[in-house]
BARODO-256733 format. One record per atom (N, C-alpha, C, O): residue in three letters; chain; atom name; z negated, x, y negated. Coordinates in steps of 0.02 Angstrom, whole numbers, plus 50000, padded with zeros to 5 digits. Example, Ala and Ser with C-alpha at 12.3 -4.5 7.8 and 13.67 -1.06 7.14 Angstrom:
REM residues 2
+--------+--------+-------+-------+-------+-------+
: residu : chaine : atome :     z :     x :     y :
+--------+--------+-------+-------+-------+-------+
:    Ala :      A :     N : 49610 : 50660 : 50284 :
:    Ala :      A :    CA : 49610 : 50615 : 50225 :
:    Ala :      A :     C : 49610 : 50660 : 50165 :
:    Ala :      A :     O : 49577 : 50712 : 50166 :
:    Ser :      A :     N : 49646 : 50642 : 50112 :
:    Ser :      A :    CA : 49643 : 50684 : 50053 :
:    Ser :      A :     C : 49606 : 50645 : 49998 :
:    Ser :      A :     O : 49598 : 50670 : 49943 :
+--------+--------+-------+-------+-------+-------+
//
This chain:
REM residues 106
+--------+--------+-------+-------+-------+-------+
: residu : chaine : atome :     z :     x :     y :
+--------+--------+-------+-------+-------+-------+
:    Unk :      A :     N : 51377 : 52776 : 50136 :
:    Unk :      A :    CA : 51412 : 52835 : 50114 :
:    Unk :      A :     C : 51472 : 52846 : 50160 :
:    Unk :      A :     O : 51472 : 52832 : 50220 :
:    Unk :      A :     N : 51524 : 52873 : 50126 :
:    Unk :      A :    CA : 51595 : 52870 : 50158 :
:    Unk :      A :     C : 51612 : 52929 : 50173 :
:    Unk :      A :     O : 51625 : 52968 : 50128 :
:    Unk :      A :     N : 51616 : 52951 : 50249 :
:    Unk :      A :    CA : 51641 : 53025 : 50266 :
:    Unk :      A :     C : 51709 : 53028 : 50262 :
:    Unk :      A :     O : 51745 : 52994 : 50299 :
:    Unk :      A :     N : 51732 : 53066 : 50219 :
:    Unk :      A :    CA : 51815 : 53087 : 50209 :
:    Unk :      A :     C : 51836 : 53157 : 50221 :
:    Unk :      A :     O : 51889 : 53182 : 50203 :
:    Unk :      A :     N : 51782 : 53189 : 50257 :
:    Unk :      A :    CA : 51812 : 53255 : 50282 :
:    Unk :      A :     C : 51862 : 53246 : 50312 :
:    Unk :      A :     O : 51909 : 53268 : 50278 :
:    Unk :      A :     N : 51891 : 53210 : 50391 :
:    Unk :      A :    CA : 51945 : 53207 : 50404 :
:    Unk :      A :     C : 52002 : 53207 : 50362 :
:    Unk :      A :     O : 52053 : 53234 : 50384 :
:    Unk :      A :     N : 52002 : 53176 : 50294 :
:    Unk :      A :    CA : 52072 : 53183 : 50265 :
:    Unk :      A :     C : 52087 : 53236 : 50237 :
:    Unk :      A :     O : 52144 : 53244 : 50215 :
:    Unk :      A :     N : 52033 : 53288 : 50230 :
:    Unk :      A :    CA : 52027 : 53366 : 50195 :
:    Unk :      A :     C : 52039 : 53424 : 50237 :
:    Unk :      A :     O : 52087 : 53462 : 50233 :
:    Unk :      A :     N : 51988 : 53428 : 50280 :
:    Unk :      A :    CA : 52003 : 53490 : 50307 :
:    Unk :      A :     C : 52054 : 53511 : 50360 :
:    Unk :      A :     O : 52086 : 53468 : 50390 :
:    Unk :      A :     N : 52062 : 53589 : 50377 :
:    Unk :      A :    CA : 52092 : 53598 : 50426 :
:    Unk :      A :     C : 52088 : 53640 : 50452 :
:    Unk :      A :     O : 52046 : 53674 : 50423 :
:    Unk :      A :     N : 52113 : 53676 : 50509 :
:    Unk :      A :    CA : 52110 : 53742 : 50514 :
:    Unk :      A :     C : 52115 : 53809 : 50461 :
:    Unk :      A :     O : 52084 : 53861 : 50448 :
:    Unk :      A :     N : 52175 : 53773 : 50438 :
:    Unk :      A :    CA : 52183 : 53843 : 50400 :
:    Unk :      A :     C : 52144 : 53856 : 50338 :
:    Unk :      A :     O : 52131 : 53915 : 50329 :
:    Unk :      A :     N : 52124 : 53820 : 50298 :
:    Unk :      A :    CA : 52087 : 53810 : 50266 :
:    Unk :      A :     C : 52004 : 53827 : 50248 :
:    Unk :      A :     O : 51975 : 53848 : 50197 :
:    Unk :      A :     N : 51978 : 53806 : 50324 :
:    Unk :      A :    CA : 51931 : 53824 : 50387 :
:    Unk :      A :     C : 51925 : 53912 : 50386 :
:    Unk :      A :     O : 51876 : 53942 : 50364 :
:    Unk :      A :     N : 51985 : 53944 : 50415 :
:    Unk :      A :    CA : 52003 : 54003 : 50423 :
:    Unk :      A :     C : 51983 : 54022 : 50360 :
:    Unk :      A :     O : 51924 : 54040 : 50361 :
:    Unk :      A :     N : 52015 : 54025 : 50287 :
:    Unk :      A :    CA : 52039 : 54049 : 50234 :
:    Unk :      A :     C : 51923 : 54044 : 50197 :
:    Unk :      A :     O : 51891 : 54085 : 50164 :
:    Unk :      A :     N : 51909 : 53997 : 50218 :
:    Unk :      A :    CA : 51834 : 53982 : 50180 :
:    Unk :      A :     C : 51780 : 54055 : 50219 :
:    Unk :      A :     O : 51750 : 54103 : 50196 :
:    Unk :      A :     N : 51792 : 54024 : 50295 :
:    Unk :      A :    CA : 51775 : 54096 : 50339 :
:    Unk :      A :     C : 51785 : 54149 : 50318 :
:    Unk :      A :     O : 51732 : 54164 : 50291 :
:    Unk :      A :     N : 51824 : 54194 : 50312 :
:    Unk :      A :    CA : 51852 : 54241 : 50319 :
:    Unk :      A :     C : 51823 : 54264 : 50224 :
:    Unk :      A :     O : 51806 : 54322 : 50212 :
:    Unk :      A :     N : 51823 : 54213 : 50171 :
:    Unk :      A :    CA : 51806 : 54212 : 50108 :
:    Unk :      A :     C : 51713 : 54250 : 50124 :
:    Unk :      A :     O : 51696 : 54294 : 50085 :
:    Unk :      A :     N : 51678 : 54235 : 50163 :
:    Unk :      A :    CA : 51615 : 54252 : 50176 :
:    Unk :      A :     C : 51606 : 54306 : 50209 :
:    Unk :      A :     O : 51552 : 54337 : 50209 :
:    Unk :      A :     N : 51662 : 54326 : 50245 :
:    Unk :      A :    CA : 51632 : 54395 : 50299 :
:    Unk :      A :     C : 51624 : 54379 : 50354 :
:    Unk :      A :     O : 51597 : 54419 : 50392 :
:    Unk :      A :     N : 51650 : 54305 : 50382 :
:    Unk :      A :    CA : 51615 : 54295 : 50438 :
:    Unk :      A :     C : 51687 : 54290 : 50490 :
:    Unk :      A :     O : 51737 : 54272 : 50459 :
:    Unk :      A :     N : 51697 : 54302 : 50554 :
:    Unk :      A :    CA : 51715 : 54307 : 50614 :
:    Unk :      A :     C : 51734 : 54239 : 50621 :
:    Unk :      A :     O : 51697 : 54192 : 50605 :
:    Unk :      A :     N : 51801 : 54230 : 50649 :
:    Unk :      A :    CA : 51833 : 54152 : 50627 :
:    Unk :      A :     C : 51830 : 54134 : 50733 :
:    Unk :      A :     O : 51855 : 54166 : 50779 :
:    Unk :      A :     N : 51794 : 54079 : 50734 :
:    Unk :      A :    CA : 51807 : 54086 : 50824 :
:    Unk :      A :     C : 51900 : 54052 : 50843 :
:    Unk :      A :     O : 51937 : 54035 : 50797 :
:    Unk :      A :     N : 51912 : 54051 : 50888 :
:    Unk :      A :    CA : 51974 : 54032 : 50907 :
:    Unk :      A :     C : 51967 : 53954 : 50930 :
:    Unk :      A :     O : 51921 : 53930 : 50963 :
:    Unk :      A :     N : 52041 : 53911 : 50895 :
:    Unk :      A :    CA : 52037 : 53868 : 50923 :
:    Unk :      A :     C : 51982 : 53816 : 50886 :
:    Unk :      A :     O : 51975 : 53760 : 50911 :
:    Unk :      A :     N : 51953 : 53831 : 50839 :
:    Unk :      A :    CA : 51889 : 53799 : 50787 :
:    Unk :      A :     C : 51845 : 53804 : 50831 :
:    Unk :      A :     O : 51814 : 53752 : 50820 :
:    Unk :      A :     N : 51817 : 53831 : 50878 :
:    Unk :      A :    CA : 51765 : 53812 : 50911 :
:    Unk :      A :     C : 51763 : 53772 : 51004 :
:    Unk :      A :     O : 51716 : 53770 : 51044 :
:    Unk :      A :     N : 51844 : 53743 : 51011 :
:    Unk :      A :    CA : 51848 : 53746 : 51062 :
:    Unk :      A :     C : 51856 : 53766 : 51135 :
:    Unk :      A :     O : 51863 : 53739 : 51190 :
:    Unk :      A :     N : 51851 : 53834 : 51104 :
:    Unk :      A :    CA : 51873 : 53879 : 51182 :
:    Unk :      A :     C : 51804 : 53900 : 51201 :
:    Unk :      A :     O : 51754 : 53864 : 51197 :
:    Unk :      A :     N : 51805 : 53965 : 51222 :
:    Unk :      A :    CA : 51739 : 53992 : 51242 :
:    Unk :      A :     C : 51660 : 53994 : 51203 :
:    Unk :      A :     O : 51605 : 53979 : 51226 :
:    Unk :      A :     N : 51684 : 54023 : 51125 :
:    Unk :      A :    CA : 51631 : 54028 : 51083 :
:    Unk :      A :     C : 51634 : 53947 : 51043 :
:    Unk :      A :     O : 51685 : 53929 : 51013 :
:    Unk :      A :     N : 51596 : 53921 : 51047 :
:    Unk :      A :    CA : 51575 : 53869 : 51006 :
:    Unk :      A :     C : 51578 : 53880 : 50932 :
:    Unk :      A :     O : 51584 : 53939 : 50919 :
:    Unk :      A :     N : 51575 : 53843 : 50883 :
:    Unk :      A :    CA : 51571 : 53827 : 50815 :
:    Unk :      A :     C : 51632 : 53842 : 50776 :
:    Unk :      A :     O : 51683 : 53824 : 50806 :
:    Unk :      A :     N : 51637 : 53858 : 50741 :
:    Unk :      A :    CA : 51698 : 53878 : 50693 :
:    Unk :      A :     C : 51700 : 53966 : 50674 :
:    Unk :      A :     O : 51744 : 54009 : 50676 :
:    Unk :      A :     N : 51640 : 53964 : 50658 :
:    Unk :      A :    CA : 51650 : 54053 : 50659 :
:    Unk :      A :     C : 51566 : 54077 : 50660 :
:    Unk :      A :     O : 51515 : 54043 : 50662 :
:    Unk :      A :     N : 51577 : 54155 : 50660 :
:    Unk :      A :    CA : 51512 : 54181 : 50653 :
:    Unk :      A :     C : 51490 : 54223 : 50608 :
:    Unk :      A :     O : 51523 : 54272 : 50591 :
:    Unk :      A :     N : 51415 : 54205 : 50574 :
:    Unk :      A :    CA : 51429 : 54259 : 50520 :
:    Unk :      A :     C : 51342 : 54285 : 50511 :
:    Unk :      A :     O : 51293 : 54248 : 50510 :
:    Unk :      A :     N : 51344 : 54346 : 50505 :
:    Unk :      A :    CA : 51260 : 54375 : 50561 :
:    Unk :      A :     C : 51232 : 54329 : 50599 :
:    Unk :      A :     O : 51259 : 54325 : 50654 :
:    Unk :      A :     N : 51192 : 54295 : 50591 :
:    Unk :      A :    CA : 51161 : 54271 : 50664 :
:    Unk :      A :     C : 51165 : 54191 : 50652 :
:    Unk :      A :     O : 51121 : 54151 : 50669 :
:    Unk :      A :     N : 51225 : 54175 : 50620 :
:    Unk :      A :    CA : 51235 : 54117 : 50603 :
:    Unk :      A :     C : 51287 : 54084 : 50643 :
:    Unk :      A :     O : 51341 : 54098 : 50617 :
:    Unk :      A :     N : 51297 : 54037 : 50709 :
:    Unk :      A :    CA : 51366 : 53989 : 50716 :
:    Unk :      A :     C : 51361 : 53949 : 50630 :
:    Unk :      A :     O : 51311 : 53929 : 50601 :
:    Unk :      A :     N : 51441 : 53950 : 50604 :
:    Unk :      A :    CA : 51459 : 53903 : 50571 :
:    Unk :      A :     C : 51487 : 53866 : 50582 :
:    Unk :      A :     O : 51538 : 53880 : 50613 :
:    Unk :      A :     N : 51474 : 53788 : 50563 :
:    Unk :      A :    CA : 51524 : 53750 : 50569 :
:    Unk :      A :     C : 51540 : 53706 : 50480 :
:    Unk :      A :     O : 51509 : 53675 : 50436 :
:    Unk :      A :     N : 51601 : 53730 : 50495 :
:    Unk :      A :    CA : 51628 : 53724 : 50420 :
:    Unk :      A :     C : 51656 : 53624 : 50402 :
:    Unk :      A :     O : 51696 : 53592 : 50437 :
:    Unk :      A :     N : 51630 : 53605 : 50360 :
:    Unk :      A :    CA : 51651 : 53535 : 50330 :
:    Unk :      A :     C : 51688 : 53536 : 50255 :
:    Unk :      A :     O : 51668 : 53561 : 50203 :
:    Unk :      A :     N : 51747 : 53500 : 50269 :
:    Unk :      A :    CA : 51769 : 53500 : 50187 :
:    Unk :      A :     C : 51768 : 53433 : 50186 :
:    Unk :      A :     O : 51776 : 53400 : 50237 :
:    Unk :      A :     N : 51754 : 53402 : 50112 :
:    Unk :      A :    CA : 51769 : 53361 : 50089 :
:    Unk :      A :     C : 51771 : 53331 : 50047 :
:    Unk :      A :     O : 51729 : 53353 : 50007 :
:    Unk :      A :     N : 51808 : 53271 : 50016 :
:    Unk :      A :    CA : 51830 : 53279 : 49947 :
:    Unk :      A :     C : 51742 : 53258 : 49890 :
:    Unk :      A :     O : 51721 : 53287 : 49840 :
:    Unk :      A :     N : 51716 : 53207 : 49922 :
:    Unk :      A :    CA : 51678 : 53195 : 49868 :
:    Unk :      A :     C : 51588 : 53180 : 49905 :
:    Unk :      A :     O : 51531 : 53178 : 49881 :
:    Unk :      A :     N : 51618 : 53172 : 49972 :
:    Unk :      A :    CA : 51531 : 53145 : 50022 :
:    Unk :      A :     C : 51532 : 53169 : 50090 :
:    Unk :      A :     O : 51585 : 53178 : 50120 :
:    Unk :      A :     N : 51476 : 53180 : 50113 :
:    Unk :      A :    CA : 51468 : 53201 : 50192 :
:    Unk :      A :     C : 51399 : 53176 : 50214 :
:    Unk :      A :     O : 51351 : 53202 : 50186 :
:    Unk :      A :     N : 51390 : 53135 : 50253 :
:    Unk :      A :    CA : 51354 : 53128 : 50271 :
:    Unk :      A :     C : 51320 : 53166 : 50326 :
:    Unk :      A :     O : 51358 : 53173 : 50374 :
:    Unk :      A :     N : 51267 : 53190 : 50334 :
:    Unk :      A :    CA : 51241 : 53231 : 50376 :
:    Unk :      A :     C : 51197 : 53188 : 50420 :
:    Unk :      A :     O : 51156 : 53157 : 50386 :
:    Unk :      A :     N : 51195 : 53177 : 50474 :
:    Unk :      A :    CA : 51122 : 53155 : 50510 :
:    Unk :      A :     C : 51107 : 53205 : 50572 :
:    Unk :      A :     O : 51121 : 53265 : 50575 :
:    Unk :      A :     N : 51068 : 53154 : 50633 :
:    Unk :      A :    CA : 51040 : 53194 : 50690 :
:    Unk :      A :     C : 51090 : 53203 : 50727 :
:    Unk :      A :     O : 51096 : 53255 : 50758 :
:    Unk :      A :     N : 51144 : 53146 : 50732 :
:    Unk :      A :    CA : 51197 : 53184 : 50776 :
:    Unk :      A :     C : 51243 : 53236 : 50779 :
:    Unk :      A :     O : 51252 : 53281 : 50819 :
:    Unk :      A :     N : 51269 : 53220 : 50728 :
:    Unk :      A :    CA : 51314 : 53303 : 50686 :
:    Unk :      A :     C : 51250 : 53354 : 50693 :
:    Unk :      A :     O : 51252 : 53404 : 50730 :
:    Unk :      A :     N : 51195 : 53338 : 50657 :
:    Unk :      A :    CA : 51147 : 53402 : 50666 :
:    Unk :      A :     C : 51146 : 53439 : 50730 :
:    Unk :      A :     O : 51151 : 53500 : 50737 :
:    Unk :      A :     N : 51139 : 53390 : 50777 :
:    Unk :      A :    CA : 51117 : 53395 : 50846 :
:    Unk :      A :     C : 51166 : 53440 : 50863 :
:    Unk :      A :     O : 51143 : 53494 : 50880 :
:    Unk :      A :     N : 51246 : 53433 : 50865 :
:    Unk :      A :    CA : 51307 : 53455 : 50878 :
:    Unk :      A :     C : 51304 : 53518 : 50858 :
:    Unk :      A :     O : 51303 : 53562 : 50901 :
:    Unk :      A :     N : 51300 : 53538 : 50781 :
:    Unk :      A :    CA : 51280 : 53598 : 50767 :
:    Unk :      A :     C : 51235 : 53654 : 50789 :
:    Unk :      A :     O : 51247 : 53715 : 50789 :
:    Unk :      A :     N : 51189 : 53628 : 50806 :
:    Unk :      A :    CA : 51146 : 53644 : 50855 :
:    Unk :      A :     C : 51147 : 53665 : 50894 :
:    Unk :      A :     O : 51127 : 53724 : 50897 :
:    Unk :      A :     N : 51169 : 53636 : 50945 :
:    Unk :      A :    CA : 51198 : 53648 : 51030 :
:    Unk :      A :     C : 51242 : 53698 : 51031 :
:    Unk :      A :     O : 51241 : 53745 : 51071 :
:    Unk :      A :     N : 51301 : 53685 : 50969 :
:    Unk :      A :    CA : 51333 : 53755 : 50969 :
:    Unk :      A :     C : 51299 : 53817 : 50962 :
:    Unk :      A :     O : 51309 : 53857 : 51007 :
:    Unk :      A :     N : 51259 : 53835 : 50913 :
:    Unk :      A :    CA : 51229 : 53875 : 50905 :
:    Unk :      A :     C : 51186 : 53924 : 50957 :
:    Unk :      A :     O : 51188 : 53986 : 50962 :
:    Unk :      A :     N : 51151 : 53883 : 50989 :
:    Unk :      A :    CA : 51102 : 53895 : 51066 :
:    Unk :      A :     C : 51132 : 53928 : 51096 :
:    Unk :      A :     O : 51118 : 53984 : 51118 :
:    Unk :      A :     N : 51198 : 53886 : 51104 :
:    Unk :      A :    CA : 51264 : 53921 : 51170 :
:    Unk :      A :     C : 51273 : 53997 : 51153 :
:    Unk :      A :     O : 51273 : 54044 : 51193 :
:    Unk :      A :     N : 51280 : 53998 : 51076 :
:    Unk :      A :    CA : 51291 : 54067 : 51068 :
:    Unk :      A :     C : 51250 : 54120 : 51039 :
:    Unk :      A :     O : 51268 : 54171 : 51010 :
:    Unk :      A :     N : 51183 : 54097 : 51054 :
:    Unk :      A :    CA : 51104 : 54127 : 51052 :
:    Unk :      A :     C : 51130 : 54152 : 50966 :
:    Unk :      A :     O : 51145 : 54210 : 50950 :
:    Unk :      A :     N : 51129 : 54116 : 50938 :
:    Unk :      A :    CA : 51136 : 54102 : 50850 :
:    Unk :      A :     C : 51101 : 54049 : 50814 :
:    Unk :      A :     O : 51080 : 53998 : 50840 :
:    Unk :      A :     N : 51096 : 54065 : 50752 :
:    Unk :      A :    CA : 51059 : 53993 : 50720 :
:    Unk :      A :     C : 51108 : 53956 : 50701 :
:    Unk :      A :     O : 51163 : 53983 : 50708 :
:    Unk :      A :     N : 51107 : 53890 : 50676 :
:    Unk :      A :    CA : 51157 : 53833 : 50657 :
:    Unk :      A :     C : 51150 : 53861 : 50589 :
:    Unk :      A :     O : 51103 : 53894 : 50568 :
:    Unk :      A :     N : 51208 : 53841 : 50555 :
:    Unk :      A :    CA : 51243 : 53823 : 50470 :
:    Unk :      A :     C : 51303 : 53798 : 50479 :
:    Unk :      A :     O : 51352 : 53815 : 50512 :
:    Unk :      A :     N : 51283 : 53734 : 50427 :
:    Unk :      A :    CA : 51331 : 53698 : 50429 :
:    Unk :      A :     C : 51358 : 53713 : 50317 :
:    Unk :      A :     O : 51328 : 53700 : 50265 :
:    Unk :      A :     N : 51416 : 53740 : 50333 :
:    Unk :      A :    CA : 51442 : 53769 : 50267 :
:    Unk :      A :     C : 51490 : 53717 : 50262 :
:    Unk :      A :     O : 51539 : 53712 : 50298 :
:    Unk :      A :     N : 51471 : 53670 : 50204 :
:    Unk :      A :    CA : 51507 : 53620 : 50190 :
:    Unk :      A :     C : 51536 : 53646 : 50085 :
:    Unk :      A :     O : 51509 : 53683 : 50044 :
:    Unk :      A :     N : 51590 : 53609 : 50079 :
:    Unk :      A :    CA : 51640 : 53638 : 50038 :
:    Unk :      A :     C : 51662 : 53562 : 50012 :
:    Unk :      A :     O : 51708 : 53536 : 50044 :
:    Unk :      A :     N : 51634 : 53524 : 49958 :
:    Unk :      A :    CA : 51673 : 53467 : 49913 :
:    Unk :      A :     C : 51715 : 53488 : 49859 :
:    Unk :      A :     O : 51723 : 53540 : 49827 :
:    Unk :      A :     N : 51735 : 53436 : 49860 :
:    Unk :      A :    CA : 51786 : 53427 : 49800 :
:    Unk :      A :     C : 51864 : 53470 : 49802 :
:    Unk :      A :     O : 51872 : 53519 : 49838 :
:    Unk :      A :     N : 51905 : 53449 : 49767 :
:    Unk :      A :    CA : 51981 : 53445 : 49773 :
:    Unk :      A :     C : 51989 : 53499 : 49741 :
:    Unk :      A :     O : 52010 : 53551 : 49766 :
:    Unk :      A :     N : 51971 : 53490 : 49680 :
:    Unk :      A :    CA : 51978 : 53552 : 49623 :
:    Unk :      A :     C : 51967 : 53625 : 49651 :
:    Unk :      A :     O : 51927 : 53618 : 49698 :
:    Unk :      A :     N : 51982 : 53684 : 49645 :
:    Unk :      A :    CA : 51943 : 53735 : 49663 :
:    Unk :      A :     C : 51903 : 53734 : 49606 :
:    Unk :      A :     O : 51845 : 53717 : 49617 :
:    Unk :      A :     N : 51925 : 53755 : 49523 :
:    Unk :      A :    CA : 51855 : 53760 : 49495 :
:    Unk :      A :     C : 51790 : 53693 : 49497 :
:    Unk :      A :     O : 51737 : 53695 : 49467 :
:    Unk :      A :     N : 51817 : 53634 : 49544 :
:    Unk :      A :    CA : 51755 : 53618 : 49536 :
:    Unk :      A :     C : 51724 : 53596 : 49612 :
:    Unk :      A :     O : 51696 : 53541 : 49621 :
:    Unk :      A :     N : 51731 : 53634 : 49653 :
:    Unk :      A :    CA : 51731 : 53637 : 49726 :
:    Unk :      A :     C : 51650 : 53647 : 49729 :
:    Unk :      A :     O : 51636 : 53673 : 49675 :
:    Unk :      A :     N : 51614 : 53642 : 49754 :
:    Unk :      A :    CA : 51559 : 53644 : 49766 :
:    Unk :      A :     C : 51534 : 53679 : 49863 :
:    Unk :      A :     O : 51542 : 53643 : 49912 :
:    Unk :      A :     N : 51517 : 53724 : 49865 :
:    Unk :      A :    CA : 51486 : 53736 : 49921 :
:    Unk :      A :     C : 51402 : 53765 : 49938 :
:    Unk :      A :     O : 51363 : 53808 : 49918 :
:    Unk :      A :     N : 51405 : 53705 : 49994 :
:    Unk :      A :    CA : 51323 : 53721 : 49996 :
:    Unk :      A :     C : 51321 : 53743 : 50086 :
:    Unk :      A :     O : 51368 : 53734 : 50124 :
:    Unk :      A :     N : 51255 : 53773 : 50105 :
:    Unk :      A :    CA : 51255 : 53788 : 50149 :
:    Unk :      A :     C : 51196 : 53750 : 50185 :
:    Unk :      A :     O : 51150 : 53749 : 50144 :
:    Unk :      A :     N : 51184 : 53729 : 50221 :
:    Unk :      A :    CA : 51110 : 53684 : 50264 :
:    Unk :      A :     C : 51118 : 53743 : 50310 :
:    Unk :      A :     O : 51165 : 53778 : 50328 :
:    Unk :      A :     N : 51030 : 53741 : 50325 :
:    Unk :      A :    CA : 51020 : 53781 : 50362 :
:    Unk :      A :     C : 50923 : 53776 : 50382 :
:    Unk :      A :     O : 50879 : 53764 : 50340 :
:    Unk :      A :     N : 50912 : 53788 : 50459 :
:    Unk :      A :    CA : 50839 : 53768 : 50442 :
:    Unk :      A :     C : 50793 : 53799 : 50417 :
:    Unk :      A :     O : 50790 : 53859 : 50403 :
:    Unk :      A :     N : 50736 : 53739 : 50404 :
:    Unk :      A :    CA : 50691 : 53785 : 50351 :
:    Unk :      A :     C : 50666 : 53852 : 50360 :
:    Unk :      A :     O : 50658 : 53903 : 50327 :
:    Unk :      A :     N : 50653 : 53822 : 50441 :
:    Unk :      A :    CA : 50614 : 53881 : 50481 :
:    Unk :      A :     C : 50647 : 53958 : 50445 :
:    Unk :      A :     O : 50618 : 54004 : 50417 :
:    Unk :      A :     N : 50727 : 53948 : 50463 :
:    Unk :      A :    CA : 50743 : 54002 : 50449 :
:    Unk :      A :     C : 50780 : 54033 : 50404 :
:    Unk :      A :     O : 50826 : 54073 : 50414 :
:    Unk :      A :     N : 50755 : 54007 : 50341 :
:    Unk :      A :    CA : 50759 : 54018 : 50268 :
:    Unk :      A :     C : 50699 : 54066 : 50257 :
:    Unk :      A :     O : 50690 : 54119 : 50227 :
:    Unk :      A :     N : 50653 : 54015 : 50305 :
:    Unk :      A :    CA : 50567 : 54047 : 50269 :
:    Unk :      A :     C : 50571 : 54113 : 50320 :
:    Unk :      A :     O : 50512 : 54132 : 50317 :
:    Unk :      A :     N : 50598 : 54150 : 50356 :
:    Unk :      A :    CA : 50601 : 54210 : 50384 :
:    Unk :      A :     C : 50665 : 54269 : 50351 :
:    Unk :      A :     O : 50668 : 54331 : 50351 :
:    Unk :      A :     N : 50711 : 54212 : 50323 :
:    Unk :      A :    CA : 50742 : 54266 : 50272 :
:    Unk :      A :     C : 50731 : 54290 : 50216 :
:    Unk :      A :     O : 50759 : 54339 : 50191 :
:    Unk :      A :     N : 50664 : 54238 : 50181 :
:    Unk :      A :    CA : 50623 : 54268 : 50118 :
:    Unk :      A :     C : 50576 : 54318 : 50134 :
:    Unk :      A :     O : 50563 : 54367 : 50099 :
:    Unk :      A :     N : 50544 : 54298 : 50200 :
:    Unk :      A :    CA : 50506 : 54360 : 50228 :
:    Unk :      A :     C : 50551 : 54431 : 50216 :
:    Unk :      A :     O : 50521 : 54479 : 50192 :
:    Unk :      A :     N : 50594 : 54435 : 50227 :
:    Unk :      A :    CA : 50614 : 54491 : 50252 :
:    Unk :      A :     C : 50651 : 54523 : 50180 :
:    Unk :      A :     O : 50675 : 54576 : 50162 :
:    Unk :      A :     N : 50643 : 54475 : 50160 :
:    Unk :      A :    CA : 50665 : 54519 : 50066 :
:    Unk :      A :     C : 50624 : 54596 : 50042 :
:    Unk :      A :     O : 50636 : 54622 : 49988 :
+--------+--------+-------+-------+-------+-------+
//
C-alpha cells in the first residue's frame, strides 16, 4: 500500500479541517511545545490527508501516542481521503478502550 499523504497535505489545510471540528489548532503542527496537530476535548489530533491510501501501523500509532501522553490526552488520528470534496472521506481511529467509555457515558 502506497502512502501519498505527503503530496496532499499541509498546514493550511490541516488548520482549515481543525478548526472545521471545534478543535484548538497547536502551533507549528505540533512542533513546538504542545505536541500533535491540535486539540479537541480530550483528544491530541493528528491530522492525515490523503489522496486515495494511508497506511497505519505501530509506528505512526506509536507516534500518535507519545504525543498524546505528553499532553495527558487520548490519541486520534483524523485522517481525510480523496481529492474531491464531495467525495472526501473522513474517518477518525481512535482506541477501543476509549470508544467503549464514550458509549458508556451516552
Amino acid at each position: 500500500m502506497v502512502r501519498d499523504c505527503s503530496e496532499y497535505g499541509n498546514n493550511k489545510t490541516e488548520r482549515a479541517i481543525l478548526e472545521n471540528i471545534g478543535a484548538k489548532v497547536h502551533k507549528n503542527s505540533g512542533r513546538g511545545m504542545i505536541k500533535g496537530d491540535g486539540t479537541w476535548h480530550n483528544f491530541t489530533v493528528d491530522v492525515k490527508e490523503c489522496a486515495a491510501s494511508y497506511t497505519l501501523n505501530q509506528v505512526n500509532w506509536a507516534k500518535i501516542c507519545t504525543d498524546a501522553v505528553s499532553n495527558h490526552a487520548d490519541p486520534m488520528l483524523l485522517l481525510v481521503m480523496g481529492r474531491n470534496d464531495n467525495r472526501k472521506r473522513r474517518l477518525a481511529v481512535i482506541e477501543y478502550e476509549v470508544l467503549e467509555q464514550l458509549l458508556e457515558g451516552q
